[in-house]
C-alpha positions as CSV (number, residue, x, y, z in Angstrom):
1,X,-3.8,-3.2,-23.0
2,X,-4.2,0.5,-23.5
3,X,-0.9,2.3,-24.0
4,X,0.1,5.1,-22.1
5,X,3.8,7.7,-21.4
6,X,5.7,5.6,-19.0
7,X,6.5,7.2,-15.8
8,X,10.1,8.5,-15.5
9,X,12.6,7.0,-13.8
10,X,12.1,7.0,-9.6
11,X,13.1,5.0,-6.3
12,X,10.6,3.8,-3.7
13,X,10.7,6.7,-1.0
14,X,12.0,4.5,2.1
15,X,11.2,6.4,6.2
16,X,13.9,4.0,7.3
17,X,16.4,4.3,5.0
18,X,19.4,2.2,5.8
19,X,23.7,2.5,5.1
20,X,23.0,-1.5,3.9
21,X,20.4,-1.0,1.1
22,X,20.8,-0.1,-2.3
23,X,18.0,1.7,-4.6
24,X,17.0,0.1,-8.0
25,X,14.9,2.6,-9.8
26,X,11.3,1.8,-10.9
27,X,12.3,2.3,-14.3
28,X,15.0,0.0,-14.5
29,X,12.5,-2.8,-13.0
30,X,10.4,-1.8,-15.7
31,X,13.2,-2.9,-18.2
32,X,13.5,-6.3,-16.9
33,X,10.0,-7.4,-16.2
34,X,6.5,-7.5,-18.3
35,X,5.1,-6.8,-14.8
36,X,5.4,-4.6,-11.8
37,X,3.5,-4.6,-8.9
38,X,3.5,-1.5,-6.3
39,X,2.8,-3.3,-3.3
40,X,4.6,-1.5,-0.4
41,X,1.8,-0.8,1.8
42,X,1.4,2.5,4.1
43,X,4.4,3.6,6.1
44,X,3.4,6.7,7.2
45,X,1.2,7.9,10.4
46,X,-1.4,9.7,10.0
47,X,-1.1,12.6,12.7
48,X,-3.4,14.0,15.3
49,X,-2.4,17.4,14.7
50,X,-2.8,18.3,18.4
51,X,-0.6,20.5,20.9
52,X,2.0,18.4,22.8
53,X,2.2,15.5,20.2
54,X,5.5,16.1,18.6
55,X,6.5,18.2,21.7
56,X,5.8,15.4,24.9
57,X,7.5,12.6,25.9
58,X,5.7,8.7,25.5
59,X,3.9,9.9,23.1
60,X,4.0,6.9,20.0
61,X,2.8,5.6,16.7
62,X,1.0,2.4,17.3
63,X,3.1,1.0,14.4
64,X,6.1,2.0,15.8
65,X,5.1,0.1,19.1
66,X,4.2,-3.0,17.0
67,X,7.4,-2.9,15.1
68,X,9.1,-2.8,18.2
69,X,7.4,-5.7,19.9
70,X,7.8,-7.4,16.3
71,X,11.5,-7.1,16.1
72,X,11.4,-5.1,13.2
73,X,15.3,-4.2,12.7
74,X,14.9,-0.4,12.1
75,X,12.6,-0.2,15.9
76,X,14.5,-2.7,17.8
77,X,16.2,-0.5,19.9
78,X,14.4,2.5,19.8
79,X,11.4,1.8,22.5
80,X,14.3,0.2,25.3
81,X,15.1,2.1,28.3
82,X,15.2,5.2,28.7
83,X,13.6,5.5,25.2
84,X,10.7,4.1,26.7
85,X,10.7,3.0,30.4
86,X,7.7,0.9,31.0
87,X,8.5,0.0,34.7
88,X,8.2,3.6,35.4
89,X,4.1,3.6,33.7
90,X,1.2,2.5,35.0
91,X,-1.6,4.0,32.2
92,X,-1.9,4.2,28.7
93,X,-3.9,5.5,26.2
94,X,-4.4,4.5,22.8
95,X,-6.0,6.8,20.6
96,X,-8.5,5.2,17.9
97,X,-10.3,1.8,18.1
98,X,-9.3,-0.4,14.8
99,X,-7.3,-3.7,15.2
100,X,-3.8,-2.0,15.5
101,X,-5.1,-0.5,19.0
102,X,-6.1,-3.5,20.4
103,X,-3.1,-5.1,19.3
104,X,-0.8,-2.7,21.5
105,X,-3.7,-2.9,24.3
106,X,-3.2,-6.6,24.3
107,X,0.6,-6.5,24.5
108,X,0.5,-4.9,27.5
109,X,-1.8,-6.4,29.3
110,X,-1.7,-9.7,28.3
111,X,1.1,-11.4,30.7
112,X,4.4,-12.0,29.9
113,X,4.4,-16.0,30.5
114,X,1.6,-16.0,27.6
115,X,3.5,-14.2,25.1
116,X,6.7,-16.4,25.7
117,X,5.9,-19.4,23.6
118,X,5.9,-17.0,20.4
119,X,8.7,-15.0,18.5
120,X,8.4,-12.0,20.6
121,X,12.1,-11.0,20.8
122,X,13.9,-11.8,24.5
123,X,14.5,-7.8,25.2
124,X,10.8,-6.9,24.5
125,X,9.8,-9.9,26.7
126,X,12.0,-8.2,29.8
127,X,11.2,-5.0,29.1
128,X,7.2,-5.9,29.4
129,X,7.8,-8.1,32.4
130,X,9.1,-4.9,34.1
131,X,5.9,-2.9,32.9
132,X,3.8,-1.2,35.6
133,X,1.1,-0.6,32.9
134,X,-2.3,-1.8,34.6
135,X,-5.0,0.3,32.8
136,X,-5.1,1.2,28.7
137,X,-7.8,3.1,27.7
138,X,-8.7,2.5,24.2
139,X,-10.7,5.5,22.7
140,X,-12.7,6.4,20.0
141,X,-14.2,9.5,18.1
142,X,-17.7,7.8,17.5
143,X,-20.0,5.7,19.1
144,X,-20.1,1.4,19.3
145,X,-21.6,1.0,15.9
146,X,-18.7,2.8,14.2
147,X,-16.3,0.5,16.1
148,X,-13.7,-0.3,13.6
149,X,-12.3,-3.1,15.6
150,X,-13.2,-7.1,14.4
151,X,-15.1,-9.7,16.5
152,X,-12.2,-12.1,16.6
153,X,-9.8,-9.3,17.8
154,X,-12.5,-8.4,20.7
155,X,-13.1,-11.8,21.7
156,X,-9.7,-12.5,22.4
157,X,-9.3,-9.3,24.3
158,X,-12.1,-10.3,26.3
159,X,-10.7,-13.9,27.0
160,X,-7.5,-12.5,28.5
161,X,-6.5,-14.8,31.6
162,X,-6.5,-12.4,34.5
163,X,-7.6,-9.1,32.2
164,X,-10.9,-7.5,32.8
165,X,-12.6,-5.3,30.7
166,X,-13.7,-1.9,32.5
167,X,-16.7,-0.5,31.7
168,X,-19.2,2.1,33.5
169,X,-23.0,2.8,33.5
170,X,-22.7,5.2,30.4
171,X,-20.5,2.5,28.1
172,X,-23.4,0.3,29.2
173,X,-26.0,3.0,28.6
174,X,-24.2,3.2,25.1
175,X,-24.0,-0.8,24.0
176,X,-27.5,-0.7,24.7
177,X,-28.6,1.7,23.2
178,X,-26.2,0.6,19.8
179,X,-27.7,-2.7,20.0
180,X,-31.3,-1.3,19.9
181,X,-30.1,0.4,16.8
182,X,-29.0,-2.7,15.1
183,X,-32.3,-4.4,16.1
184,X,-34.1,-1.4,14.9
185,X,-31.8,-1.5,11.2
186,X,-31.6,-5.0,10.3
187,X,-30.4,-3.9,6.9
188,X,-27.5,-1.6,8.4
189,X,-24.2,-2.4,7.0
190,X,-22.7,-5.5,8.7
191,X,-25.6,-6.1,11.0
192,X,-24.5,-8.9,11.8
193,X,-21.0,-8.3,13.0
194,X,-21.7,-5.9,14.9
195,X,-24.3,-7.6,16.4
196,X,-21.7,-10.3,17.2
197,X,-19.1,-7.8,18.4
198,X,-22.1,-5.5,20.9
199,X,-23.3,-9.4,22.2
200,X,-19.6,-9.9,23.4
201,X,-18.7,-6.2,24.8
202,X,-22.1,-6.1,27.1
203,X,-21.3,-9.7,28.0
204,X,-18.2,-8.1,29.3
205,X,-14.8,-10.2,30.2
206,X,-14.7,-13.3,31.0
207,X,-12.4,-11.5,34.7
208,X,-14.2,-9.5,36.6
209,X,-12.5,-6.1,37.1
210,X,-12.6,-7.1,41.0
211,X,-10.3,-9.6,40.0
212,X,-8.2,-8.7,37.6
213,X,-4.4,-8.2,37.4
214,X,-4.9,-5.6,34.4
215,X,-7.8,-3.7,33.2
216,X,-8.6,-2.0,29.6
217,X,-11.9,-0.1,28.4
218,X,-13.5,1.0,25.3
219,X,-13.9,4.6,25.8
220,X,-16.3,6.3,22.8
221,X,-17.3,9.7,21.8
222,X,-13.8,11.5,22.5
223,X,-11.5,13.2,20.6
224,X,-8.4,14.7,21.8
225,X,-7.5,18.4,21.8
226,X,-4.6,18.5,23.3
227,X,-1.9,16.3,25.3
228,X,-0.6,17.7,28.2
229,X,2.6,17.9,30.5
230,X,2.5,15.5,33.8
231,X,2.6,17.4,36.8
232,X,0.1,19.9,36.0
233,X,-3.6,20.4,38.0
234,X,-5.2,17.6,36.5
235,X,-7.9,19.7,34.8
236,X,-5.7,21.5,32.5
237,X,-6.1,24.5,33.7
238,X,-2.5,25.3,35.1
239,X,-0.7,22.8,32.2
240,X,-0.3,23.3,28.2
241,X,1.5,21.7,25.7
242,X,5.1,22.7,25.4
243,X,6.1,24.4,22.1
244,X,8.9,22.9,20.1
245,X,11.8,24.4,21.5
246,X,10.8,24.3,25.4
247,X,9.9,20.5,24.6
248,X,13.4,20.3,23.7
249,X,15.2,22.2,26.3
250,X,12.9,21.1,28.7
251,X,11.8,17.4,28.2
252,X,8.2,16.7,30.2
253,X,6.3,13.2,29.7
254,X,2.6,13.4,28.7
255,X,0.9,12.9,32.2
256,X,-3.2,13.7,30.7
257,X,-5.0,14.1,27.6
258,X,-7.8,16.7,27.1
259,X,-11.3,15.2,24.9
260,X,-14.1,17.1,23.8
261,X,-16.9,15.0,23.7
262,X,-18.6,13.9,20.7
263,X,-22.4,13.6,19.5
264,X,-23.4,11.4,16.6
265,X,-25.4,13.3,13.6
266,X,-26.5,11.3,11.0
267,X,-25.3,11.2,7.8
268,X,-28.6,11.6,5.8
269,X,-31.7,13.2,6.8
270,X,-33.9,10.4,5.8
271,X,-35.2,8.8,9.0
272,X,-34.0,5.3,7.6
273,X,-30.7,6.3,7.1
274,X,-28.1,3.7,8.6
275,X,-26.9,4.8,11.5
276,X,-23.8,3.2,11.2
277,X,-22.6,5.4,9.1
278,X,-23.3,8.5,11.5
279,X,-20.2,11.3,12.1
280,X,-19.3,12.9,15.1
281,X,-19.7,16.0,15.7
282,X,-18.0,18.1,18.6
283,X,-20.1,19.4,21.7
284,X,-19.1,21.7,24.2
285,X,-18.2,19.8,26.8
286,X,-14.7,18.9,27.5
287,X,-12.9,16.6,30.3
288,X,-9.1,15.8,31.3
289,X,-8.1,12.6,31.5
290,X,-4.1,11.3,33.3
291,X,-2.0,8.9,31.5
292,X,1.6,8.4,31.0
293,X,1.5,7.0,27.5
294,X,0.0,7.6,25.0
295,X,-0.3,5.7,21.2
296,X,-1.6,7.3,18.2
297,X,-3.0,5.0,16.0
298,X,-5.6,7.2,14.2
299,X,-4.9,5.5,10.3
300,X,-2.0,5.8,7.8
301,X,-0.8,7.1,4.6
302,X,1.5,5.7,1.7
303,X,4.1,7.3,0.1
304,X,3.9,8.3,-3.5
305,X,6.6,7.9,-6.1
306,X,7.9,10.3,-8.4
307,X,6.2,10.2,-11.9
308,X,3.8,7.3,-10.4
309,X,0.2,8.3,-10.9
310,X,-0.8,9.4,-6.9
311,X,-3.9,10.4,-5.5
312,X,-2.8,13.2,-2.5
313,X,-6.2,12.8,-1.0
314,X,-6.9,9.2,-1.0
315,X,-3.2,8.9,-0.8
316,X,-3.4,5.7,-2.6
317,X,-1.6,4.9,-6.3
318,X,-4.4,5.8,-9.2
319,X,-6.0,2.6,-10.7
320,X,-9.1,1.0,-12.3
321,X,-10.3,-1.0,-9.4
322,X,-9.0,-4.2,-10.6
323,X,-5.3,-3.6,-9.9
324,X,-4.1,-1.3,-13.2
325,X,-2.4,1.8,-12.2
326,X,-4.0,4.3,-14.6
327,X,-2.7,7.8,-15.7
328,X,-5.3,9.7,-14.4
329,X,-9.2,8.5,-13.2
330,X,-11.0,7.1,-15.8
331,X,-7.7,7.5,-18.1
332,X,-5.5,5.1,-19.8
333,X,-4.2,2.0,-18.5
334,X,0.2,2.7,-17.1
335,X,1.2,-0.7,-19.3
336,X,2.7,-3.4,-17.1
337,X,2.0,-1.4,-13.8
338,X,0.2,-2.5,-11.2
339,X,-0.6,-2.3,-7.9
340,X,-2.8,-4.0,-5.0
341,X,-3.8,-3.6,-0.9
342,X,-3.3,-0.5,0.9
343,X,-1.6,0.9,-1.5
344,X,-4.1,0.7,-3.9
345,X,-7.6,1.2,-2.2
346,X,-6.3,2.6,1.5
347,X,-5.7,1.2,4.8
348,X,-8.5,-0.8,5.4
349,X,-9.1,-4.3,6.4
350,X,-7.3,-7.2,8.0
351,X,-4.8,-9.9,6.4
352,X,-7.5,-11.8,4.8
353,X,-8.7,-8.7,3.1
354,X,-5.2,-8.0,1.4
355,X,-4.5,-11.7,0.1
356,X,-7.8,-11.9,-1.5
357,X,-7.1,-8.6,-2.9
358,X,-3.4,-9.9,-4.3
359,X,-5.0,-13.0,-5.6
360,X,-7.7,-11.0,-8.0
361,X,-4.9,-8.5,-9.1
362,X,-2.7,-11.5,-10.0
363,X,-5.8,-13.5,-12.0
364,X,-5.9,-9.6,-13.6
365,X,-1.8,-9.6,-14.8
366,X,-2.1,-13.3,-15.8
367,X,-5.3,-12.2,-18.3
368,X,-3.2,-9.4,-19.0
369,X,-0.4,-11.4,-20.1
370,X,-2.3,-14.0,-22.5
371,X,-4.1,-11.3,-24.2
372,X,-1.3,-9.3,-25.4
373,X,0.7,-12.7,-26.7
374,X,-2.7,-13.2,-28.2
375,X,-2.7,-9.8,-29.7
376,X,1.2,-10.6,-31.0
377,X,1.8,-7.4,-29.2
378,X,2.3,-5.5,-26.3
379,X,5.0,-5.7,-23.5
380,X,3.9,-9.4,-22.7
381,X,6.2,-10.3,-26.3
382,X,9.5,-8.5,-25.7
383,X,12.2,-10.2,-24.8
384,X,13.3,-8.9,-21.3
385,X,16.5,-9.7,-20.0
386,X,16.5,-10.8,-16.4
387,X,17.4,-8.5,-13.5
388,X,21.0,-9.5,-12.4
389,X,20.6,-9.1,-8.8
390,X,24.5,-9.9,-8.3
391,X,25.3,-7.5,-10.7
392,X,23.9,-4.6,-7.8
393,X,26.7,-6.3,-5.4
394,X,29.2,-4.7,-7.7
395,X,28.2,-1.3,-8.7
396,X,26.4,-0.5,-5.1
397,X,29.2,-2.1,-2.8
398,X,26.0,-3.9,-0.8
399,X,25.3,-7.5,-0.3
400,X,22.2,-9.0,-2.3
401,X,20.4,-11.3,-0.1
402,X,19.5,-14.5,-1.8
403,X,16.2,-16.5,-0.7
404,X,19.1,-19.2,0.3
405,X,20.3,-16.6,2.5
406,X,17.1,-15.7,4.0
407,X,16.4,-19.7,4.8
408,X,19.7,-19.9,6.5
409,X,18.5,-17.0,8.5
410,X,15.5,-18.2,9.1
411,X,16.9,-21.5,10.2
412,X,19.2,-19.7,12.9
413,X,16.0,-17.7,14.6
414,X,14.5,-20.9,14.5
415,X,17.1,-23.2,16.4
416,X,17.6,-20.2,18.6
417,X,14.2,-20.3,19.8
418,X,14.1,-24.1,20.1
419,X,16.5,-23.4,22.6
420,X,14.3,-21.1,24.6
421,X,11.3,-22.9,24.4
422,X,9.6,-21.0,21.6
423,X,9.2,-20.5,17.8
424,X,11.9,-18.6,17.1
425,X,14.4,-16.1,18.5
426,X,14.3,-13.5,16.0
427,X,17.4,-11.6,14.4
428,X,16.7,-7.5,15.2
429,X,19.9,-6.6,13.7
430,X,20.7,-6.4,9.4
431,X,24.3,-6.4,10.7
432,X,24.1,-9.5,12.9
433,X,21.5,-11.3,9.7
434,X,25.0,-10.4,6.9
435,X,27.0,-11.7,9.8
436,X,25.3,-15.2,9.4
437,X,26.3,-15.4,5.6
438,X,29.8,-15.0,5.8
């Protein structure tokens, strides 16, 4: 292991922070343990950084929408009525096209009977059997091949009891055309996924839109400019975005968004370029579109800590590839810091992706570990006390939550749901989870 200045002493930045917690410092982890791992994802939205965003009312972050259908504790209440009155919508639009979007397009379309089975929380359950949703348009920047989106996730979509997909002549026109590309560049990255994925969208659902209870689409080459009021003339001529203060002082829901409409320019000017890798460029053209929703779920961003080596661009912790935080690229190894997923190459990929990531950077630590006993140095040979989690009961004033606590909580959501008919019935309060222990 190469040595390095340790990083002075900091606390994970926390969006949600809550009266219950209490902070231990990075540093005095650091004391206790020959390894750290910084594994706490992205927790930050990345913005659209259009008029009426921050200003317009149902406008959401995907994640905050999936939180809330999740039962996270820090979004349980914050999408109920009149937060977020669902029986009084009947369109949304989700803006960007990865697995996250068709996640929230799939909760609310999907029908309430099929979700009840799972752990989906009883409120959320009533609150989407009172949802007048019956079209999401799901809508993307580039064109088919850049579909971020995974074959499994667009199958099941397309398998919906009862849920069609929408599509017109020009999203055929486009699938086409995508697919001839994909013929045309066997080589292209992930050929054959997307070959899969094109096979299944011109296929179409397995409802016809005729038929269907609820309807979704894929809509491609758009990007918004600008979310506007309801009630204005439906082409945007007569409506704008409200500034800060009026949206304040005079609340309005987003009733359209405004896209300009997107070309695809290649990324290379060699003629065998993969097109797959093509960016979109704006054209001049420009439509309106009406919704009374809208989710932004565009990427996301994690947090850096104080003295922890950060890249503000990639926003991703610094490290060699392998899982080592480093001080700087291509610099010396942070000793017994380390890091893995998100946080360490950027929010990309599914589940999968992120285990197989954990398990390299582990087989990394655990190489780490033999060689410096091996060496008869290094901070795999000092003797660390143990972190004395009871100990933070007493300075903080906050309970420590034992793993025998969290099975006894676990064991209540479970027998709770039982009772239902489902998984579990899952605990959306902190308050009501310290109430079990006692």
């Amino acid at each position: 292991m190469c040595g390095s200045t340790s990083p002075s002493p900091s606390a994970v930045s926390n969006p949600h922070p809550s009266s219950l917690a209490a902070s231990v410092s990075l540093d005095t982890l650091r004391q206790h343990y020959d390894a750290v791992f910084l594994t706490y994802g992205a927790s930050l939205d990345r913005p659209l950084g259009i008029p009426g965003e921050d200003t317009l009312l149902n406008v959401l972050s995907a994640r905050t929408f999936v939180s809330w259908y999740n039962g996270h504790p820090y979004h349980s209440g914050l999408l109920s009525p009149p937060s977020l009155d669902l029986s009084k919508l009947d369109h949304a639009t989700v803006i960007g096209q990865g697995n996250v979007a068709l996640d929230v397009a799939r909760i609310l379309v999907k029908g309430v009977d099929a979700l009840k089975p799972f752990d989906v929380p009883e409120p959320v359950l009533a609150a989407l059997a009172q949802s007048r949703i019956r079209h999401v348009d799901i809508v993307g920047r580039r064109g088919p091949l850049q579909l971020a989106a995974t074959t499994k996730e667009l199958r099941e979509m397309l398998n919906l009891p009862g849920v069609a997909l929408a599509t017109s002549s020009d999203d055929a026109a486009l699938l086409d055309a995508a697919a001839a590309q994909v013929d045309a560049h066997p080589a292209m990255d992930g050929a054959r996924a997307k070959k899969r994925a094109l096979g299944l969208l011109r296929a179409g659902s397995k409802t016809l839109a005729a038929d269907a209870a609820r309807t979704w689409s894929l809509r491609f080459l758009r990007s918004p400019l600008e979310l506007l009021p309801a009630g204005g003339d439906g082409a945007g001529a007569a409506a704008h975005a409200p500034g800060a203060l009026e949206g304040i002082t005079h609340p309005q829901g987003v009733g359209a968004v405004r896209y300009a409409h997107n070309e695809l320019v290649s990324s290379s000017s060699s003629s065998g370029s993969d097109p797959s890798h093509a960016s979109a460029r704006a054209t001049s053209t420009t439509s309106t579109s009406a919704t009374s929703l809208v989710f932004k779920s565009v990427g996301y961003r994690s947090i850096g800590l104080p003295g922890v080596p950060f890249d503000e661009r990639r926003g991703t912790v610094r490290n060699d590839g392998q899982g080592r935080v480093v001080a700087r690229e291509g610099g010396e190894h942070v000793s017994g810091l380390y890091t893995s997923g998100w946080l360490a190459r950027g929010p990309t990929g599914v589940v999968a992706t992120t285990m197989f990531d954990a398990f390299a950077a582990a087989d990394v630590v655990a190489g780490d570990l033999v060689a410096a006993r091996a060496a008869g140095g290094g901070f795999a040979v000092e003797e660390r006390p143990p972190l004395d989690a009871r100990a933070l009961e007493g300075s903080s004033g906050r309970r420590v939550v034992s793993w025998e606590d969290w099975e006894v909580i676990d064991r209540v959501e479970r027998e709770r749901g039982q009772a239902l008919g489902k998984l579990r019935e899952k605990v959306t309060s902190v308050d009501e989870m310290l109430a079990l222990l006692h």
